[in-house]
FIPAVEX-976506 format. One record per residue (C-alpha): residue number from 1; residue in one letter; x, y, z. Coordinates in steps of 0.02 Angstrom, whole numbers, plus 50000, padded with zeros to 5 digits. Example, Ala and Ser with C-alpha at 12.3 -4.5 7.8 and 13.67 -1.06 7.14 Angstrom:
2
ATOM   gukol   titor      c1      c2      c3
ATOM       1       a   50615   49775   50390
ATOM       2       s   50684   49947   50357
This chain:
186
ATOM   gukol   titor      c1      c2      c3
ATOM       1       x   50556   49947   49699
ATOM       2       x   50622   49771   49765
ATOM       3       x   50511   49654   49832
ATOM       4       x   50587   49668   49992
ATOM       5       x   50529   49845   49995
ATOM       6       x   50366   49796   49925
ATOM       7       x   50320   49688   50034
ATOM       8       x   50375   49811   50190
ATOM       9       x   50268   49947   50128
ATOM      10       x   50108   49841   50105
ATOM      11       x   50134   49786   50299
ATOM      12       x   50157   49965   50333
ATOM      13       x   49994   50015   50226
ATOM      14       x   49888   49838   50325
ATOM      15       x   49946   49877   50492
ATOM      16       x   49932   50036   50486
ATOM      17       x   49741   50020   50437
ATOM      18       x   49694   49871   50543
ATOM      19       x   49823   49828   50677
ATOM      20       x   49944   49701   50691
ATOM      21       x   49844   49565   50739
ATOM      22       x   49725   49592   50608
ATOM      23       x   49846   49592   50479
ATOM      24       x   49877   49415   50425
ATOM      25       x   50045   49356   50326
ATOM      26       x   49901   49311   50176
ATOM      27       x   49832   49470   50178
ATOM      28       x   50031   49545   50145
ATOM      29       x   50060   49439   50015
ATOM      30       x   49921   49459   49924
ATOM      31       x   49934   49650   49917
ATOM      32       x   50122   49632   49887
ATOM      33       x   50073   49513   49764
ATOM      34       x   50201   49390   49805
ATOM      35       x   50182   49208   49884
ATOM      36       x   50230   49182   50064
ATOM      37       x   50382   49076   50012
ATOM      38       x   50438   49230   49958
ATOM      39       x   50380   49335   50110
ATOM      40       x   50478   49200   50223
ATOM      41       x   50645   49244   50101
ATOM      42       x   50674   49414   50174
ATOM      43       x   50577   49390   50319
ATOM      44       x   50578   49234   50448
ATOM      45       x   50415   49276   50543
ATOM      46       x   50273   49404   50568
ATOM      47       x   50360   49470   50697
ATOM      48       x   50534   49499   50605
ATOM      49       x   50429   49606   50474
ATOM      50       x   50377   49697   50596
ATOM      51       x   50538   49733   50679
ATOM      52       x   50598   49779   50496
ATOM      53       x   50486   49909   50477
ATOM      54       x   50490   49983   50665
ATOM      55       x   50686   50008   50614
ATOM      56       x   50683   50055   50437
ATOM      57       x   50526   50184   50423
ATOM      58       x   50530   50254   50596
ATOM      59       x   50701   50277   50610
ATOM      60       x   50710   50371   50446
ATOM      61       x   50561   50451   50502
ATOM      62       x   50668   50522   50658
ATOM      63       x   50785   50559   50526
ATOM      64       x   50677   50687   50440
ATOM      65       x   50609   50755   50587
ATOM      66       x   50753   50816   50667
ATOM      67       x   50849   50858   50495
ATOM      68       x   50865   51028   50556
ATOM      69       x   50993   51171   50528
ATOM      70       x   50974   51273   50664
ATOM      71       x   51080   51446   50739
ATOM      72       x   51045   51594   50841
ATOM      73       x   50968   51699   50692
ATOM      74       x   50857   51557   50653
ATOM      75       x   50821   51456   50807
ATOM      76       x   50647   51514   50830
ATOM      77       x   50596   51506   50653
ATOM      78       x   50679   51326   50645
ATOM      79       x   50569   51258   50805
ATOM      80       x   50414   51337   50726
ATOM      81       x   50444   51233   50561
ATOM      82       x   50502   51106   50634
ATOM      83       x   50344   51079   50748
ATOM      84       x   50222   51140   50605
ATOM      85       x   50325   51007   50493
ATOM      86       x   50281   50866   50612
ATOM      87       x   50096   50898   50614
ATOM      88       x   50087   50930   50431
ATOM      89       x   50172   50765   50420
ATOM      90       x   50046   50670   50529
ATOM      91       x   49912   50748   50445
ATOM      92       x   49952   50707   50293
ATOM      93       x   50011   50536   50306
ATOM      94       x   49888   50437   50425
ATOM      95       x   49985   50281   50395
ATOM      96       x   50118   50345   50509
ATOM      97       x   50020   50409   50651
ATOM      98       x   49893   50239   50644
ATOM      99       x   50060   50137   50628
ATOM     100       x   50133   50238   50788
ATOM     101       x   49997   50210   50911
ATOM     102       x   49982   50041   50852
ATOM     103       x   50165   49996   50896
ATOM     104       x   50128   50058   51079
ATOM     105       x   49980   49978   51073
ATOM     106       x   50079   49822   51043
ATOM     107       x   50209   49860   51161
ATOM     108       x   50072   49892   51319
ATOM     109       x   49965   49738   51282
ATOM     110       x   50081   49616   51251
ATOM     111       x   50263   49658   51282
ATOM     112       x   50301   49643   51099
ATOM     113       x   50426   49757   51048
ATOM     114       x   50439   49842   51198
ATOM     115       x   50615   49870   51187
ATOM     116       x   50629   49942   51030
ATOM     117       x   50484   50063   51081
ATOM     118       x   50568   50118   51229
ATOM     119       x   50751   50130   51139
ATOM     120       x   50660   50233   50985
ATOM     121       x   50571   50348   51139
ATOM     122       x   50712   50375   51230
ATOM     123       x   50801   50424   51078
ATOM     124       x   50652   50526   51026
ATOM     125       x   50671   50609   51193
ATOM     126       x   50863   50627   51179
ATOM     127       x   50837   50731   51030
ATOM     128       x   50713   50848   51106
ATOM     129       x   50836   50870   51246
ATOM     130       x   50972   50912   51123
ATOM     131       x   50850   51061   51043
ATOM     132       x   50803   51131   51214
ATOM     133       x   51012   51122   51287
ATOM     134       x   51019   51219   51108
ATOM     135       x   50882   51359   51167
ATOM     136       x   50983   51367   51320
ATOM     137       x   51153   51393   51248
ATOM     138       x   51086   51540   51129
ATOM     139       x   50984   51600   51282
ATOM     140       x   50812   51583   51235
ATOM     141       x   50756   51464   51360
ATOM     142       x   50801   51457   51540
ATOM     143       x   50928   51358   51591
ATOM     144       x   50846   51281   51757
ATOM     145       x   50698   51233   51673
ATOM     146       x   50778   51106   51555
ATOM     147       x   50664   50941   51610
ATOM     148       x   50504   51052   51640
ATOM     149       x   50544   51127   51443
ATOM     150       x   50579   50952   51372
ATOM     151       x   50427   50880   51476
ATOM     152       x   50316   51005   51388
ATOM     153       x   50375   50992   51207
ATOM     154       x   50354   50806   51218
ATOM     155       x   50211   50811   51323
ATOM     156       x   50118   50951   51162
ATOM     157       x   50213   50813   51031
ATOM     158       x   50120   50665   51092
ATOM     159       x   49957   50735   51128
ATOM     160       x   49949   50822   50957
ATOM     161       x   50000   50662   50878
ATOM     162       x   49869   50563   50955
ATOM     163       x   49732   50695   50933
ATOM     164       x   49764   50685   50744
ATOM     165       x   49762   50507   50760
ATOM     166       x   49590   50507   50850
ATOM     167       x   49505   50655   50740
ATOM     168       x   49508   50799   50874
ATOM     169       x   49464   50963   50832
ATOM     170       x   49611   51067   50899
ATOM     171       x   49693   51183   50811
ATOM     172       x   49867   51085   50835
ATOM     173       x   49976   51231   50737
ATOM     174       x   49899   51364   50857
ATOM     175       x   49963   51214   51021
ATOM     176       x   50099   51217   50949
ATOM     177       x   50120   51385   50929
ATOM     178       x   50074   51427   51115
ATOM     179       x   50211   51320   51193
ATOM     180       x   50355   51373   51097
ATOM     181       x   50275   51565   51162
ATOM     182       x   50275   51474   51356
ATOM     183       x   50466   51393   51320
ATOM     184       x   50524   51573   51274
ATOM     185       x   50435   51651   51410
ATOM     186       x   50569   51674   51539
């Protein structure tokens, strides 16, 4: 590993665990183990590193996400993984989900990053749209319903994501579940 990816992964790890303005450019160097003239090498500020790891993990998060091979003989089986993949994913690795609320945390409170949240949830949202116009065109899901559909799947996405985040209870499979039952529910 370089110390260019070093150093991104210990931000990930710090800010993921206590925020971005509790995570001080000592505190990523010292569990990078490099000095900050090295830090300030790849990276001109706080705020670049930042940026660098909102693009590199979350877009190849995305990237996994909606690596999906779906047709008609598999559609259904494909939404169920791919949901059941997501929360599997957020349960497993807390980083991610801490790091995601703490980039709209950032982007509410101080405007910081705001674009780049709203470009990464529009695209998000894009791809969700693209799954649902793909229900439609094998005739699973009604075709008049498109916004209401893609409302709901990002509407169960986000609240499952912040209820692992948070330590809820639910049974986030069996949400899951239940709305891909209400999107095929003519």
């Amino acid at each position: 590993m370089t110390k260019r990816d070093e150093i991104l992964n210990k931000s990930f790890e710090l800010i993921s665990r206590n925020g971005y303005d509790n995570t001080s450019i000592a505190m990523i160097c010292e569990s990078a183990g490099v000095k900050k003239p090295t830090l300030y090498y790849y990276f001109k500020s706080k705020e670049e590193l930042y940026l660098t790891i909102v693009n590199e993990f979350l877009q190849g998060e995305k990237a996994h996400i909606f690596d999906l091979t779906i047709d008609k003989d598999n559609f259904i089986s494909a939404l169920e993984s791919f949901g059941l993949d997501f929360i599997k994913n957020l349960k497993v690795n807390k980083n991610l989900s801490n790091f995601i609320i703490e980039l709209y945390i950032q982007a509410k409170r101080t405007g910081f990053l705001s674009d780049q949240v709203h470009e990464m949830t529009n695209s998000f949202n894009d791809e969700i749209d693209k799954i649902i116009q793909l229900g439609e065109s094998y005739e699973f899901f009604n075709k008049t319903d498109r916004k209401s559909n893609c409302d709901l799947m990002l509407s169960v996405i986000h609240g499952i994501e912040f209820s692992i985040v948070f330590g809820s209870k639910l049974d986030h499979e069996q949400v899951w579940n239940d709305m891909i039952k209400k999107l095929l529910s003519k």
